[in-house]
N, C-alpha and C positions, 0 to 999 in steps of 0.2 A: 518565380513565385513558388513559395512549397506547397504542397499539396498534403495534405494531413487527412488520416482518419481519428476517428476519436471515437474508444470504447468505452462507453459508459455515459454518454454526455448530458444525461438527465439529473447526475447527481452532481454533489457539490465541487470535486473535482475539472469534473465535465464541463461545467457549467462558467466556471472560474476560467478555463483552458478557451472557452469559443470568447471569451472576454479578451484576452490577449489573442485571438488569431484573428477578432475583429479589429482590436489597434492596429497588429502588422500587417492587416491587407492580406492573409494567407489562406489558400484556396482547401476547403474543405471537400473530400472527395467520399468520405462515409461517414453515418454517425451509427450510433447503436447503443441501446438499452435494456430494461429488462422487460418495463411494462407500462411505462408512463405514456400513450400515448398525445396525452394532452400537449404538455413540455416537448416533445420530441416534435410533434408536428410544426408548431413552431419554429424551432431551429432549424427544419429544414426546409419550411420556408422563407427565411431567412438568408439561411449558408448556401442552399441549393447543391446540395449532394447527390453525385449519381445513386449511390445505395444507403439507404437504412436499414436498420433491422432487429429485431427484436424480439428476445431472449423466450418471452410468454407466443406462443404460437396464435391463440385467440385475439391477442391485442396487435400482432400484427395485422390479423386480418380487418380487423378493424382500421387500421391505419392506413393499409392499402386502399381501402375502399374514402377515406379523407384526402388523401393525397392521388386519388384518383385524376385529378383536373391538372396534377404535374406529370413530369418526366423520370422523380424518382421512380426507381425500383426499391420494393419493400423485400426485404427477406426475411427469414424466423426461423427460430431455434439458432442452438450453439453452434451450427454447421453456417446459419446465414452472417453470424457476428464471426466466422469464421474467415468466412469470403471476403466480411466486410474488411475483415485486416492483411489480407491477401490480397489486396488487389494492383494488377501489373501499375495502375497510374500515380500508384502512393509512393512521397517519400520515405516519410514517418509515422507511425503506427504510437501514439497517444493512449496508453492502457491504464485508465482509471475504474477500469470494474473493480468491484468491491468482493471479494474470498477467493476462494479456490475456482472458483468458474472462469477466472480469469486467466487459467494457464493455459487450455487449448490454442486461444488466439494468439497468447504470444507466441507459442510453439509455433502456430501457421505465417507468423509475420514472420519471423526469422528465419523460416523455411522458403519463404519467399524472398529472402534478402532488407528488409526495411528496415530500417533503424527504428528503436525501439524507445520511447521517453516513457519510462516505465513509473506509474504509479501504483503499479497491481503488489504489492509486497509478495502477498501469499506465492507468486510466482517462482521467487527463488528461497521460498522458504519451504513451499513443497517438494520443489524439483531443482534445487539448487544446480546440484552436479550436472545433471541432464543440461538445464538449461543453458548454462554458462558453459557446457563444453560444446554444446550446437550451434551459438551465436562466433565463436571464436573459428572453430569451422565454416563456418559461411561469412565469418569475416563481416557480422555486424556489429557496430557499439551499442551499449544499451547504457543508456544516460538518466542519470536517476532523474524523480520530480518529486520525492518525498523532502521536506526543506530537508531533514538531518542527511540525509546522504545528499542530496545536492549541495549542502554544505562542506562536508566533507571533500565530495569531489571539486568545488570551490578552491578548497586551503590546500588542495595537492597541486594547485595549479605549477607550481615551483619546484615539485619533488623529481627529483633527474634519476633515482634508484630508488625501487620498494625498500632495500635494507635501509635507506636513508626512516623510514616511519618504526618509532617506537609504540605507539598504541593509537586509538582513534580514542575521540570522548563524544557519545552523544549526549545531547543535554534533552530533560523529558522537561514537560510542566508540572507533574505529578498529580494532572485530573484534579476532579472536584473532593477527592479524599486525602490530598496528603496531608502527612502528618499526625493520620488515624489510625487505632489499630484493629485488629482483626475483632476483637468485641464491639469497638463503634460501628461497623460494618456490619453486624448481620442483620438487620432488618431497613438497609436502606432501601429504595423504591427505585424503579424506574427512570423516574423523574427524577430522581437526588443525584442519578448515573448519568442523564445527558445534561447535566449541569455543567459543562465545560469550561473554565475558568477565561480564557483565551482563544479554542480556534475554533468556527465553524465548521462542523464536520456530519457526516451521515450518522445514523443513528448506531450502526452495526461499531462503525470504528472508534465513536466517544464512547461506546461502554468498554472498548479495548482500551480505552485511555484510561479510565476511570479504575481496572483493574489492571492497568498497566503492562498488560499481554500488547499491547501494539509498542511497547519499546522492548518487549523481548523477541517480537518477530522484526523491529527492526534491529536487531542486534544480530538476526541470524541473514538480513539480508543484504547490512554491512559485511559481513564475513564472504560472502560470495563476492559481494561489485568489489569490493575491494582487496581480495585475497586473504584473510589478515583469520587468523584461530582468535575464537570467543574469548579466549585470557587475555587478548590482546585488544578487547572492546570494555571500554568503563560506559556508565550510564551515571550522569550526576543530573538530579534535579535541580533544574532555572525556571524558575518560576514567572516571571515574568517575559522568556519565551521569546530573548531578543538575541544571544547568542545560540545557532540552531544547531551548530556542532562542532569540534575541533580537532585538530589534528596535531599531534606530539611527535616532534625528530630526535632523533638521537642527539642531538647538542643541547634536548630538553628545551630546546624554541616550542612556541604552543600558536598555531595562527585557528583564526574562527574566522566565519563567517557571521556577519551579523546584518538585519532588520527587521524592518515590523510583521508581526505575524499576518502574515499577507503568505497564500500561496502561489497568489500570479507572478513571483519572485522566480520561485524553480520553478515552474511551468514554464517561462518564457526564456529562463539559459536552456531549460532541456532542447526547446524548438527551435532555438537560434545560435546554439554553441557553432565554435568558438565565440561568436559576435554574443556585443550587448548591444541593447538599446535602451531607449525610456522606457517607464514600464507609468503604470494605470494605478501603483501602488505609492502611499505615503510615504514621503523625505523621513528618512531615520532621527531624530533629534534624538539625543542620549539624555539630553537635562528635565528633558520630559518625566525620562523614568528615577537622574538622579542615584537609585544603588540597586547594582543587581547582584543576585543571590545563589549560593551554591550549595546543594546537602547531598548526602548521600541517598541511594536510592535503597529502601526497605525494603529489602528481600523475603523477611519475613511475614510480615502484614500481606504484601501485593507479591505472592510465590508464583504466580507468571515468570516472573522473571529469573526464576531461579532453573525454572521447568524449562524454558526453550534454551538458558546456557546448557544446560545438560542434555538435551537434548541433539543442539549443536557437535558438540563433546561426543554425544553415542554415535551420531552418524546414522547412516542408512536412512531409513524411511524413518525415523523416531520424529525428526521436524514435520513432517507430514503428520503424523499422529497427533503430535501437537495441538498441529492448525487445525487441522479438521475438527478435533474437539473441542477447540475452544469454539468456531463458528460455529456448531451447534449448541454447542452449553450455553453460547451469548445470544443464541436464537431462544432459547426454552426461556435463560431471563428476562427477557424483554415481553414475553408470552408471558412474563408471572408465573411460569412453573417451575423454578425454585430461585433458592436466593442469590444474592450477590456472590456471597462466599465460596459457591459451590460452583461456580464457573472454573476456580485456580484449580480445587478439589477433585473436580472431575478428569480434567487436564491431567493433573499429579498422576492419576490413577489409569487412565488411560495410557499413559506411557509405560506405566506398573506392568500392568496387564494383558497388553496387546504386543507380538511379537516383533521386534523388529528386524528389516533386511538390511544386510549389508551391500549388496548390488541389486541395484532395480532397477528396473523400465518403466516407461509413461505408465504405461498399463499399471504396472504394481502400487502406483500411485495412488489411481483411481479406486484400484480395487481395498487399498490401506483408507482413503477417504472416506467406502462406504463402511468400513468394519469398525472406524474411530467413533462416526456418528451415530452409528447401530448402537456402540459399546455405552455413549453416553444417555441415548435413550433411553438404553435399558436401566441404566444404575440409576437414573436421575428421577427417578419413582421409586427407588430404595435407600437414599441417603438420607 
């Protein structure tokens, strides 16, 4: 039976993931969140996890004192979801937290040997290099769960040499704006942003949809899982969000992976590769949808995307700078302290202006995280 932690399991991810580990029967050995006590209690009474633990220090204690009449152990802060993915009796280390918080624990699983089914993106968009040169030394996989790269790692299933791949294609949905340009844009609302066309998702990652910085952080996190320089990454927008991404060989063959936007699809190859099983998710019928669609992706309207290939391209810490900007600048929109537009804006500009390394350390990471979020504070009360 495998034994699984799972970071983040309050949110949508999370939530989707203890759904398929309840089909396969599979023994849950951590959970961890940031501050839902309510949902978390729950699940573990339910899963019955030797540790929980939880990111808000005060709502663990609360949590402790509810779960008081079991045998979990609660722990808290970043050091306790630390443990929780470190721990000697885990296979796999399930990482669905949402931003940059999410890289200590992978750091800690992989230092600990765990195979890693990685939904945390920001993970090797901050720390690309780091990451993926510690996992290879310690001789762990790290198996996507985002569908576009699990898709990908899907259609390689047959690739016997990397020079055998001419380019990857992710396919976006293009959010609740495609097809708009940067004047329909500036006074949309909050609410116009978590209007997702197709996936359920947290609230942080649909307004990365909706300005399309989450297909240019997955464009820098394809480059890592799968080796491959950003000129070698296309984005076409599919709109109806049934091929999740493809893969192009030199003989100009193109294989996808295709189904219903469902994500208990890659959550359940990530926990049970090589094997399939059934999954909990609907029979693909094609004639349902009848014709699906392909455009290019606007670079110019949604300049996310243009930020993080260049970004990719600079190297050093500049994808760091990136991220951390945008997860604050999409912090402040959601707050209504500025507008949609100025989420790309800010991004642009903090790469502009904030220096980058060409060799860094965790640490340099951390310390570019708090200097991006600083940078955007401050300008986002002078634009």
């Amino acid at each position: 039976m495998k034994k699984i932690s799972i970071l983040g399991s309050t949110g949508s991810i999370g939530k989707q993931s203890l759904d398929v580990i309840r089909m396969r029967g599979f023994s849950v050995t951590a959970l961890t969140a940031n501050s839902n006590v309510g949902i978390i209690e729950e699940q573990a009474r339910e899963f019955k996890p030797k540790f929980v633990a939880l990111h808000d220090e005060n709502a663990a204690k609360d949590l402790k004192i509810k779960l008081a009449d079991t045998d979990i152990k609660v722990l808290s802060g970043i050091e306790g979801i630390c443990e929780c993915a470190s721990l000697e009796e885990t296979d796999t280390v399930l990482n669905s937290v949402v931003g940059m918080v999410g890289l200590k624990p992978t750091v800690a699983a992989i230092e600990a040997g765990k195979e890693i089914a990685l939904a945390n993106k920001e993970t090797l968009v901050e720390a690309g290099k780091l990451v993926t040169g510690l996992a290879k030394k310690k001789g762990v996989r790290i198996l996507p769960v985002d569908s576009e790269h699990s898709a990908i790692f899907q259609s390689l299933g047959g690739c016997v040499s990397h020079s055998e791949i001419k380019r990857l294609i992710l396919t976006a949905s293009g959010g609740p704006f495609f097809g708009k340009k940067r004047g329909e844009l500036k006074n949309v609302t909050v609410r116009d942003a978590l209007n997702h066309p197709n996936w359920s998702m947290g609230a942080k990652i649909t307004i990365d949809s909706a300005t399309m910085m989450n297909k240019g952080l997955e464009l820098i996190e394809a480059a890592w899982l799968f080796d491959m320089p950003a000129d070698k990454i296309d984005i076409v927008v599919h709109r109806q969000s049934i091929i999740h991404s493809l893969v192009e060989y030199v003989d100009n063959s193109v294989i996808a992976q295709l189904g219903v936007p469902d994500m208990r699809i890659p959550i359940q190859y990530a926990l049970t590769y090589p094997e399939r099983y059934e999954s909990p998710v609907k029979q693909l019928d094609l004639t349902d949808f009848g014709t699906l669609t392909f455009e290019k992706a606007d670079e110019e309207t949604f300049s996310c995307i243009k930020y993080c290939k260049d970004a990719f391209t600079r190297g050093g810490t500049a994808t760091a700078i990136a991220n951390s900007a945008n997860e604050e600048a999409n912090k402040l929109f959601r707050e209504g302290k500025i507008g949609f537009l100025e989420i790309g804006d800010l991004v642009g500009e903090a790469l502009e202006n904030i220096s980058v390394k060409d060799d860094y350390t965790l640490e340099d990471i951390f310390e570019t995280d708090i200097e991006a979020r600083k940078y955007v504070t401050e300008r986002s009360g002078k634009n």
